[in-house]
N, C-alpha and C positions, 0 to 999 in steps of 0.2 A: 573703462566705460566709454561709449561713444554714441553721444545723443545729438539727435538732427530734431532743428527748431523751424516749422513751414511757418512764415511769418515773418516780414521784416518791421512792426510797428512795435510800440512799447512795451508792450508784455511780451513777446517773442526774445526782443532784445535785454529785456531783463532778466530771463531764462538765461540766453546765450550767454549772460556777466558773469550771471552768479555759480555756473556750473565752472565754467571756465576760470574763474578764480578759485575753482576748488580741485583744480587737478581732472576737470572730465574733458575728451576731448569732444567740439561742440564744432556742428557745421549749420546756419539759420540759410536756410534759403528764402529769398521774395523774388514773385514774379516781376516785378518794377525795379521802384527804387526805395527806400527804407523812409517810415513813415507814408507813403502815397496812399493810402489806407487813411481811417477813421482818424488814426493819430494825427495825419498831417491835417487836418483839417478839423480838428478837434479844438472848443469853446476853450478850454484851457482855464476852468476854473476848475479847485482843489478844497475839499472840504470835509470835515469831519461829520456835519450835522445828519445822523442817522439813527432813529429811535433800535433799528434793530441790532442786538448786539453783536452779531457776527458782523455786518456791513458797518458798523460803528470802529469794530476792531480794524476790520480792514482798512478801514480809511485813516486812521489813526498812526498806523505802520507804515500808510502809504506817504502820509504827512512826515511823517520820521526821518523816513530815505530819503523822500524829496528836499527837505533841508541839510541833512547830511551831506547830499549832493551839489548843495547851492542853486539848487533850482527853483525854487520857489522864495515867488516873490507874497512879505506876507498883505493880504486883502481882507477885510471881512468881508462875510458871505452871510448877507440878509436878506430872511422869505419875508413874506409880506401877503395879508388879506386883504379885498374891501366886501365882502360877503359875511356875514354872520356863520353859517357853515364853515367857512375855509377858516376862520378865523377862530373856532372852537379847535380847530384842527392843529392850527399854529402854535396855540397854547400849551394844548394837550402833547404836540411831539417836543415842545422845548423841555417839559416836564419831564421827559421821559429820558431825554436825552442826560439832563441836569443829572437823571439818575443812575446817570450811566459813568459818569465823573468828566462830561463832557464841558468843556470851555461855554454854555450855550446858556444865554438871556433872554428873556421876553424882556421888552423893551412899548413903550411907550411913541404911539407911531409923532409926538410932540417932540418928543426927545431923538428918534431918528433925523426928523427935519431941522434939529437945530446943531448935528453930528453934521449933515451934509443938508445944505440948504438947497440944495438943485434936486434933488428928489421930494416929489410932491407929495404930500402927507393928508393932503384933505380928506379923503375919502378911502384911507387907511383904517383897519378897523381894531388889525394888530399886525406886531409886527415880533420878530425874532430875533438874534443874530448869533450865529458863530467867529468866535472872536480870533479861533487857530487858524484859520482858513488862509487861503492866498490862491493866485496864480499862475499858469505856467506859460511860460513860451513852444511850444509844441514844435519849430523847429529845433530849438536849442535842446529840449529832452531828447531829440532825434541823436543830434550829433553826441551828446554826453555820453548817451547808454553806447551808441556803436562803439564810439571811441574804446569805453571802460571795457568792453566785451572785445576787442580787438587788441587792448594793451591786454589782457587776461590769456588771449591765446586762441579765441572764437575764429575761425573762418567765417566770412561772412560771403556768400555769391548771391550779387543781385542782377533783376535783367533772367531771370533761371526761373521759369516755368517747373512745378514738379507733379508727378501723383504717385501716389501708394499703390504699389505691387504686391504689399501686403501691410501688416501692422506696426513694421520694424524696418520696411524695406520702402526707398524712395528711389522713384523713376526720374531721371532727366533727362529731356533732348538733347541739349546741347552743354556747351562748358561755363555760358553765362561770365558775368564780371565778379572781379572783386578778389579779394587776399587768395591766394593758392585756389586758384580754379581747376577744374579737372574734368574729363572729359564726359560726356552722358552714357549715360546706363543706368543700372539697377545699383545702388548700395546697399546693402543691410547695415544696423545701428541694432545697438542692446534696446534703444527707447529713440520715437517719436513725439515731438508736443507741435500738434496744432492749434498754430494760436494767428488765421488767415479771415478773420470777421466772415463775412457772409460764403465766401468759398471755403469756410471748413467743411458746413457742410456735402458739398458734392464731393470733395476731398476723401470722405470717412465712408460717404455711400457708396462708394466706390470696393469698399469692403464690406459692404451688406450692416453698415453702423448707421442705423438710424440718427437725425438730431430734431429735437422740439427747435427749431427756430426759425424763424423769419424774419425778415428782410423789412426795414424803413429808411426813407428817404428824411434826414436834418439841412436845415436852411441858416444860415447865420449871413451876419455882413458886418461892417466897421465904418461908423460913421468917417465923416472928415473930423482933426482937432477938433476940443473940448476945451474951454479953461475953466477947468473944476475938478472938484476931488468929489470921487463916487466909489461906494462899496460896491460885491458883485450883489447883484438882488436877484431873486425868483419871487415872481409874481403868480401867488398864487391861484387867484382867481381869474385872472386874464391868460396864464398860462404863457406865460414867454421869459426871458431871464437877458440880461447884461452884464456886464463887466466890463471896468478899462481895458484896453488894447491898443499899446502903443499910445500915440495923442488923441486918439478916439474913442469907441466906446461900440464895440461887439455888442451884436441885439440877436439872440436866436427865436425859432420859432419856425413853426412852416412842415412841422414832420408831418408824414403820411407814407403809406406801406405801396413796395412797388417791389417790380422783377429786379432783382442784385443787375442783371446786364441790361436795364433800360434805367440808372441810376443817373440821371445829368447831374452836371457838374456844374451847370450855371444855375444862380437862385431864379426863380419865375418872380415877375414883376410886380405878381400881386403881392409874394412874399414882402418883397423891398420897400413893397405901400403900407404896405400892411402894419411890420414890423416898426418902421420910421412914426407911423400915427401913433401907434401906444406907447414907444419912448418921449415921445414929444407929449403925449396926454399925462405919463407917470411923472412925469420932470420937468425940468425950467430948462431945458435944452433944445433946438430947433436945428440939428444937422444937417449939412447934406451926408452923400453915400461917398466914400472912398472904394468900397470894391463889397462882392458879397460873393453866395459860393452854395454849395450845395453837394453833402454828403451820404456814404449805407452808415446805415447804422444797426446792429441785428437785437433781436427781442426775442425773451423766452416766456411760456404762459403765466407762469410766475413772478417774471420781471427779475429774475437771479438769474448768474452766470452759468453757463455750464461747464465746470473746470476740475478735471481728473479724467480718470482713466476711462477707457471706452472696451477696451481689448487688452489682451496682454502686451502688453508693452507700447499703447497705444494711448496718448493721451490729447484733451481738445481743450481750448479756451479762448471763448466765445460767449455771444449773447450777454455782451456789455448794458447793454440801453442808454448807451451813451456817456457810461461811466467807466470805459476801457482805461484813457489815458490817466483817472484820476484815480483808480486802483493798481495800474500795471507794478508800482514797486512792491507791493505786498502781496501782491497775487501771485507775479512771477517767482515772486523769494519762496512764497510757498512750495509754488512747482520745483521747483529748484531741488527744493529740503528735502520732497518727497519722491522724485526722481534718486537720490540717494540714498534714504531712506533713512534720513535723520529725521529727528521730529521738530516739527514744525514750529517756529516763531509763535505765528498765529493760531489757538486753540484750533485743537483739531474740528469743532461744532461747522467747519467750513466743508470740510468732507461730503457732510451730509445733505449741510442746505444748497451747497453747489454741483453736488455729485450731477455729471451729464447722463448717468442714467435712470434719473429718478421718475422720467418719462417714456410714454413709449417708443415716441417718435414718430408718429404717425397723427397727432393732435391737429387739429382744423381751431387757428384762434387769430387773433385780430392782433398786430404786434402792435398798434397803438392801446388795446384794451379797451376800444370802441367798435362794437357789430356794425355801430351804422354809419360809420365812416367811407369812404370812398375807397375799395382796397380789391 
């Protein structure tokens, strides 16, 4: 069997591992260089807390691998309300979670502040927490997965621009970089997985394959040193989240919908104002900025992936919502299993709620989930 993975970020590279430790031979192509994508720039927080039970499992499995692997470092991961709404809300999915056999607490926003005193609890109304939870370093996942997918027997050519000539068949210009390069043309492969964030799409339309997705712009930055110990938290009613990073502390926030080719790469200043007032209001901390950044991120109407088949022997994975790098080992394992056609780790109930063609593709929607947003 000989499967070609368009993609060089975490779930590509996952794919490329897991086949290739099993005897398939695997060629992943990226236009760049591996993670330059969503992954390499991805918040790198990992967490179980998911009332729905397929995204629960997923994360679950994703938490598994990522330890198995020594990549993950463990963090608790705490939402938090100061809204009466949000905070009906916090309750109700810890609830739900609990019933799901998850690690996960409602906790007493007194008792958060006295867990870590640098987070401000005044006007907390409730609070959560997942206790499996941790973080990743999103370089270091980069090198692990190539690595394990490279000692497995994967080809990897980065720098290689490609497109589908048809479902199975991948076009190159040129010979591009990387382990046994080869010259451009057409290949045919038994199976394709695209797994290229916002360029799968033009990727698949290129074969007359529709995709529900659209394109967002994420904003993150990393203060300068901290001396304190902080969980990662989401803020629920202010909508922005943090976590350690390095002697700092990672503040995201700032999304909004834009063309995949007018995506800057620098955060906007209001972002950096922005984001720095509400860690300074949530916390006993007063940073300055060590560096900030600005990422695509892709959205489906649903806010689920779209991940399986598309055509015969044509498969996509996409439409993270910014949950690519925190699903990529279970997801990928998935694809893997079912490029095979072993059955799957994860209940098969994934098939359906992530099936990419449960839409038509042609849907007009807002990838924030807001009409009246700026888009």
């Amino acid at each position: 069997m000989r499967v070609a993975i368009v993609g060089g970020g975490a779930v590509g590279l996952v794919v490329a591992g897991d086949l290739a430790a099993a005897g398939v031979d695997v060629v992943l192509y990226e236009r760049d260089g591996l993670g330059s994508g969503a992954t390499g720039r991805a918040a790198g927080v990992c967490y179980d807390a998911f009332a729905d039970p397929t995204d629960a499992a997923v994360a679950t499995r994703a938490l598994e691998r990522y330890r198995e692997w020594g990549l993950l470092s463990p963090r608790p991961y705490v939402w938090g309300a100061r809204e009466e709404r949000d905070a009906r809300a916090v309750r109700e999915q810890a609830a739900e979670m609990r019933d799901l056999g998850l690690a996960v607490e409602a906790i007493e926003p007194e008792t958060l502040g006295e867990r870590y005193p640098a987070v401000g609890t005044s006007d907390l109304t409730a609070c959560a927490v997942a206790t499996e939870a941790g973080t990743l370093d999103p370089d270091a996942v980069v090198e692990y997965l190539a690595g394990r997918a490279r000692a497995a027997g994967a080809t990897i050519r980065t720098g290689t621009p490609v497109s589908l000539a048809g479902p199975t068949t991948v076009e190159t210009a040129d010979s591009g970089t990387g382990n046994s390069p080869a010259a451009g043309g057409e290949t045919a492969f038994d199976a394709v997985v695209v797994a290229a964030g916002p360029a799968t799409k033009p990727l698949v339309a290129a074969l007359d394959i529709p995709l529900a997705l659209e394109t967002y712009r994420a904003q993150a930055l990393v203060t300068e040193p901290v001396a304190t110990d902080l969980p990662s938290f989401y803020d629920a009613s202010q909508e922005f989240y943090w976590r350690p990073r390095g002697d700092g502390v990672l503040v995201g926030d700032g999304a909004h919908a834009v063309d995949p080719q007018k995506c800057d790469p620098a955060a906007d200043p209001e972002f950096v104002a922005s984001a720095l007032a509400r860690l300074r209001g949530a916390t006993a901390l007063d940073p300055g900025v060590a560096r900030s950044w600005a990422g695509p991120c892709t959205a489906t109407p649903d806010r689920d992936p779209l991940v399986g088949p598309v055509a015969d022997g044509c498969w996509v994975a996409t439409g993270w919502q910014g949950h690519g790098l925190m699903r990529a080992p279970a997801v990928g394992e998935w694809l893997a299993e079912r490029l095979r056609d072993k059955s799957p780790t994860i209940d098969a109930t994934l098939a359906g709620q992530f099936d990419p063609t449960r839409f038509d593709g042609d849907e007009t929607f807002h990838p924030l989930g807001d009409p009246t947003a700026d888009w």
